[in-house]
Every structure is written in structure tokens, then in C-alpha cells.
C-alpha positions in Angstrom: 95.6 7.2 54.9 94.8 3.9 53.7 95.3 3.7 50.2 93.3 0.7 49.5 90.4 2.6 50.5 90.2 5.2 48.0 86.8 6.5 47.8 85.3 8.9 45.5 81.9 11.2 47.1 80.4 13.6 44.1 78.1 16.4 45.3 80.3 16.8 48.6 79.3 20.9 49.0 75.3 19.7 49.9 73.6 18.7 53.0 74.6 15.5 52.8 78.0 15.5 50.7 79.3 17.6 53.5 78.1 14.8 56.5 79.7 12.0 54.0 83.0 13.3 54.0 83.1 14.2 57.8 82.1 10.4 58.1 83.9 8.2 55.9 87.5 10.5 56.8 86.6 9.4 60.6 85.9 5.9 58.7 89.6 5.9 57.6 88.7 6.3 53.8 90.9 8.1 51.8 88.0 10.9 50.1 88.6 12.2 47.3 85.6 15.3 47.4 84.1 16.2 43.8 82.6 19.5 43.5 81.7 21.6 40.3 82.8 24.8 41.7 86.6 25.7 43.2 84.4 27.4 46.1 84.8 24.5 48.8 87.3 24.1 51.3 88.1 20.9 53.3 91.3 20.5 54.7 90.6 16.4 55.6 90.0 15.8 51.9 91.4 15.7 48.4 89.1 18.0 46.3 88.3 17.7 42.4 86.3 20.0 40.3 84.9 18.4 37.4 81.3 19.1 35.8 79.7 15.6 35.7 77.6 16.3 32.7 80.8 16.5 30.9 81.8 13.2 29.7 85.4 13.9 28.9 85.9 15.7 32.4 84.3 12.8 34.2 86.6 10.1 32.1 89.9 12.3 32.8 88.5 12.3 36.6 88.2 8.6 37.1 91.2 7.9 35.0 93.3 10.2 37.7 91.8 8.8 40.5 90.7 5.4 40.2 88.5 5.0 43.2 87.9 1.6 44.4 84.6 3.2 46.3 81.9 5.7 44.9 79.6 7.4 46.1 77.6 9.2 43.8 75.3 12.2 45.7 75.3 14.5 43.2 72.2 16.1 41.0 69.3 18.6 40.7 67.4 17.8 43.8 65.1 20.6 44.3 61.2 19.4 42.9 60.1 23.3 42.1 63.3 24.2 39.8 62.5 20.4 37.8 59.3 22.3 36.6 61.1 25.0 35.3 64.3 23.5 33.9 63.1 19.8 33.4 66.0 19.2 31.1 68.5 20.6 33.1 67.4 17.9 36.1 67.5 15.7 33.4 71.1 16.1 32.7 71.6 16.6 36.1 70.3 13.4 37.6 70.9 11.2 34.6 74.0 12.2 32.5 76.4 12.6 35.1 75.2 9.0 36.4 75.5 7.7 33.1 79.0 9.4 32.5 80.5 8.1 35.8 79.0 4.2 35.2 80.7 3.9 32.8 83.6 5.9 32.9 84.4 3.4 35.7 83.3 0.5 33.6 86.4 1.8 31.6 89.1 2.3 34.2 88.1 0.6 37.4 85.2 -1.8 36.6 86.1 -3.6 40.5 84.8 -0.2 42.1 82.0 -0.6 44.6 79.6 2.2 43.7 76.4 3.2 45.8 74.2 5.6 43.4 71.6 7.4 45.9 67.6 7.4 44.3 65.0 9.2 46.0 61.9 8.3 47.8 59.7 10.3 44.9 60.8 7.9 42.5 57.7 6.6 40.2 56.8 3.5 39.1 57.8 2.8 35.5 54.5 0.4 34.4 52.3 3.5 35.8 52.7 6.3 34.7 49.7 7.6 36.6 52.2 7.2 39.6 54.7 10.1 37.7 53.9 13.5 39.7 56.9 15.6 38.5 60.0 16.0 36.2 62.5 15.3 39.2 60.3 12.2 39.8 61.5 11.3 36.1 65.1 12.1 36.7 65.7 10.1 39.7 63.5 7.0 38.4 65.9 7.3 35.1 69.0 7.5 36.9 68.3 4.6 39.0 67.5 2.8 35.8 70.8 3.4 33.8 72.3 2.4 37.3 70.9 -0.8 37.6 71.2 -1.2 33.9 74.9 -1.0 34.0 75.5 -3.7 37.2 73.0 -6.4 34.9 75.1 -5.3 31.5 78.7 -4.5 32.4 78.2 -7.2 35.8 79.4 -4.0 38.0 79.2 -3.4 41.6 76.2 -1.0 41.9 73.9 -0.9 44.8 70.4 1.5 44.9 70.2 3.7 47.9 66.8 4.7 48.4 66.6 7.5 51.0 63.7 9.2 53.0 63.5 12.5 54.1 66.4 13.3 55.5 67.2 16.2 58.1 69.8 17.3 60.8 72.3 19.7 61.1 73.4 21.9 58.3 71.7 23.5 55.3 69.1 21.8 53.7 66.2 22.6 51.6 64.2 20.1 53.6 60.6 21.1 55.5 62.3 20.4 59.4 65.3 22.7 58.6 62.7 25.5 57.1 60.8 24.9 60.2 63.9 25.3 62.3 65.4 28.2 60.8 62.3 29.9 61.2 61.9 29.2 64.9 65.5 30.2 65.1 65.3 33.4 63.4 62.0 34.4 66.0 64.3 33.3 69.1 66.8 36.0 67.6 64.1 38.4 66.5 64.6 38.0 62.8 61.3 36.8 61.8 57.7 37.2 62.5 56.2 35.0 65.3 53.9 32.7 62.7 54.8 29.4 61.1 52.8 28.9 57.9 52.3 25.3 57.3 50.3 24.3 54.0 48.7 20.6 55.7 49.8 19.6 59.1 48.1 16.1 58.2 50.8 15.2 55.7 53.4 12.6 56.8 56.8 12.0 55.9 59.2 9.4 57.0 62.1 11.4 58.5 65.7 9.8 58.9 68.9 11.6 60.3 71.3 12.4 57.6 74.3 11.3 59.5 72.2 7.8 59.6 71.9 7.9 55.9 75.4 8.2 55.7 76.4 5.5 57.8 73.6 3.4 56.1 75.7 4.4 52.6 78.5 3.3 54.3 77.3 -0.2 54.8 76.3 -0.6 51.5 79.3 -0.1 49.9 81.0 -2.7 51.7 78.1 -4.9 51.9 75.3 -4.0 50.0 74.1 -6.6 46.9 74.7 -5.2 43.4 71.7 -4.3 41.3 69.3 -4.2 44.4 67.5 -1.2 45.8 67.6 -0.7 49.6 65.6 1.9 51.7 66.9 4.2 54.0 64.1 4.6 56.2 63.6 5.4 59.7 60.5 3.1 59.5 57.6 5.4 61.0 55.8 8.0 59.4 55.1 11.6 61.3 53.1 14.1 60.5 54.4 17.9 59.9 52.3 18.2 63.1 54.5 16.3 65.1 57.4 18.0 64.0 55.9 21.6 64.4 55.7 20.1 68.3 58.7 18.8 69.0 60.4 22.0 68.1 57.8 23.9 70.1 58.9 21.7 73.1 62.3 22.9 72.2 62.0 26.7 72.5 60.4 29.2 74.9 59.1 31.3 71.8 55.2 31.5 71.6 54.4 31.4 67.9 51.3 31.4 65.9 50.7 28.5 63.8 49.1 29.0 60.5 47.4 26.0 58.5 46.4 26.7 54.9 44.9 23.4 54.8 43.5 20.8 57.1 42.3 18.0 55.4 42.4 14.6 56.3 44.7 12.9 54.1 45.0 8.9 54.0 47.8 7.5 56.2 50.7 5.9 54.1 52.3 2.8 54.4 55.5 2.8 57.0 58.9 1.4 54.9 60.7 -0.6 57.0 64.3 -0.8 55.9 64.8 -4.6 56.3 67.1 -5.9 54.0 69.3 -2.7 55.3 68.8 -4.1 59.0 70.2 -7.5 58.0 73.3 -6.0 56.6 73.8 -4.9 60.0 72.9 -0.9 59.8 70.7 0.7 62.5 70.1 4.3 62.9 71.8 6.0 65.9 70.1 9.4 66.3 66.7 10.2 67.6 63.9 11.9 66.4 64.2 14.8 69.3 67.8 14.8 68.9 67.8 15.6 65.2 65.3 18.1 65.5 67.7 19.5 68.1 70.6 19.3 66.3 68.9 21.1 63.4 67.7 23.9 66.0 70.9 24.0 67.2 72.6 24.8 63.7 70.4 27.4 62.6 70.7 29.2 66.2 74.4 29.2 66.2 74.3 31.2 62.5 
């Protein structure tokens, strides 16, 4: 492996941990995988186990591996366990950023780091616009980042994802969808998908395209800025409720708890990602595939 590509991916066991490593070890990265539990197996990959809200773990970790490249996934990403355990998001999400910053800011200041945000961040001159604890933890976290490329001058680009789906486990509303379907096709579940608003609208983007999109930034992205990940066009949970009905021959009832009308929001288009020279690859109807696909083959 090429040594002067030495990259560093925290939070490889989740959804999208586990697509970055398949993608930057096809990229010819050297990965070092960081996982908080010895339960993980990758035979392409150098695994670590450190707990990232534990400052002298992270520091020993950095110091052993020196990454020129991270990639920093990791965190409490769930919006229903922030209200019950709003601290521990807050550790989570913000500590373990903190810890890593500037643990490298120590050992390797010259590493290229891509920190990934969220789409629910909030705006910090309204707090009207603040909905939920995770909200808070992700807005914070992007803060200390950016706070340590103005203050230390570090490499540190914002990643900014949208809903992100495809193949694999994922807490996200097209794999719950899918597995559902799935699990009628197999006789595992009754034939009714409960959907609390098919009027709300998400921007969905193919985690593999995320990936790819994190690759480009850490090899071109600008430090200190925020870019969006975006597929640029919103759809409904209607749409995706048909697109996996034109996927399978099961007839199932559809259940709406709610059908109001809600206001159409603004399409992000990811520009400034565009110009670096990213596009995304995979299709809406192949994703939703894909994600079929992976829950039928369990």
C-alpha cells in the first residue's frame, strides 16, 4: 500500500464507515479503521479500538498512527436517543471531534481532515431554528471544527450531507421502508406500510456518492468551508413508497397517519462540490434497488 496515503476513517462499523473503507482501499489509501468495540472484522484494513471521548486514548491513537488523511464519521446520530441522553450526544458529537482536532494539531498538524455535519444542523443567531439536542451536537461540532482550521491554520473541510441511503444497515426512512417490503416478500411482516406524512420531502443521496464526494474533499476541498452533499432534488416519502412498489410484486396496504400539505423546501444544489469535480454516479431507482436488494438477501 501506498504509505504516503495513510488515512484514518473513525466510526468505520456504521452505514457509511463501512462503504468508506470498501472505497478509499479500492482508492489505494492505506485505512487505518477506528472502531470502539474489538467486534469488527475487515481483512483490507488496519483496525484500532480507541474510545474517542477519551482524550488520552485518541492522543496515543494519533501519535501511533499519524495519518496524513482523516476522516472523521463517527458520533451519536440517532435524533430520538439525543432526547433521552442529550449529554451523551453531546460527548458523542463534540468531544471526540474536539479530542481528535487537536490531538492532530499536536502530532500531525499537515493532516487533511474532512469532519462530516449534518443536514439538521441549526442556525446559531436563531435559536428558533434549534429543533433537537442532536441538532445542537452536530452544529457544535462543526463549530469546534471550523474553529480549529481559523485558530491552529489546519486543514479542515465541513462535509454537510443529506439523507443518505443504499445498501447496508441504516437507520434511515428508505432502508425502513425497504426492509419492510423485504420482510412481506419473505412473509415476515404484515402487508401494510405505516407512513406518518407522505408529503414530507427529503433530499436523498447514495451513500457510496457521499463517499466519493468525501473523497474529493480531502484532496481538494477548501479548509474552513462547509460543502453540501446533496443530490439536488427534493422527493417526497411518496415517491419513494412508489419506486419500491414498482420494484416488487407484493400488494401492500399503505397507511398514512397524516396527510397535510406541507410547504415545499428549497432544493440544495451542491455547487461548490460540482466545481471540485464530484458528481454523483448512482441513480435514484438504482439505490432504492440496491437497498431492496440488501435487505432481501438477509
Amino acid at each position: 500500500m501506498n504509505q504516503t496515503r495513510k488515512l484514518l476513517i473513525t466510526g468505520t462499523s456504521g452505514f457509511t464507515g463501512q462503504h468508506a473503507c470498501k472505497h478509499f482501499v479500492k482508492s489505494g489509501f492505506d485505512v487505518t479503521a477506528i472502531v470502539n468495540t474489538k467486534v469488527y472484522e475487515n481483512k483490507d484494513v488496519q483496525i484500532e479500538c480507541c474510545n474517542l471521548t477519551n482524550k488520552d486514548q485518541v492522543i496515543n491513537l494519533i501519535k501511533k498512527i499519524k495519518p496524513h488523511f482523516l476522516l472523521h464519521l463517527a458520533g451519536q446520530n440517532h435524533v430520538g436517543q439525543s432526547w433521552l441522553d442529550p449529554i451523551g450526544s453531546l460527548e458523542a458529537n463534540t468531544l471526540s471531534t474536539a479530542y481528535l482536532m487537536d490531538a492532530i494539531r499536536r502530532e500531525n498538524p499537515a493532516c487533511k481532515i474532512v469532519v462530516a455535519g449534518s443536514a439538521l444542523q441549526f442556525d446559531p443567531q436563531n435559536i428558533s431554528t434549534l429543533t433537537h439536542p442532536y441538532s445542537l451536537s452536530k452544529t457544535l461540532q462543526v463549530l469546534i471544527a471550523q474553529s480549529w482550521a481559523v485558530l491552529y491554520n489546519m486543514h479542515i473541510v465541513i462535509a454537510k450531507p443529506s439523507n443518505l441511503m443504499g445498501p447496508g444497515f441504516s437507520n434511515g426512512v428508505c432502508s425502513i421502508f425497504a426492509k419492510k417490503i423485504a420482510d412481506m416478500e419473505n412473509k415476515k411482516a404484515e402487508k401494510v406500510l405505516e407512513v406518518n406524512n407522505p408529503n414530507v420531502e427529503r433530499d436523498f443521496l447514495d451513500v457510496r456518492d457521499a463517499v466519493s464526494a468525501y473523497e474529493t474533499l480531502l484532496l481538494s476541498g477548501k479548509p474552513g468551508e462547509i460543502y453540501d452533499i446533496t443530490s439536488g432534488k427534493n422527493r417526497s416519502l411518496k415517491e419513494v413508497i412508489n419506486g419500491l412498489q414498482s420494484l416488487t410484486t407484493v400488494n401492500f396496504e399503505i397507511r398514512y397517519l397524516s396527510n397535510e400539505r406541507l410547504e415545499t423546501k428549497e432544493e440544495i444544489i451542491p455547487a461548490e462540490l460540482v466545481n471540485l469535480g464530484w458528481k454523483p454516479s448512482f441513480s435514484f431507482e438504482t439505490s432504492l434497488l440496491d437497498t431492496l436488494n440488501f435487505y432481501r438477501a438477509i
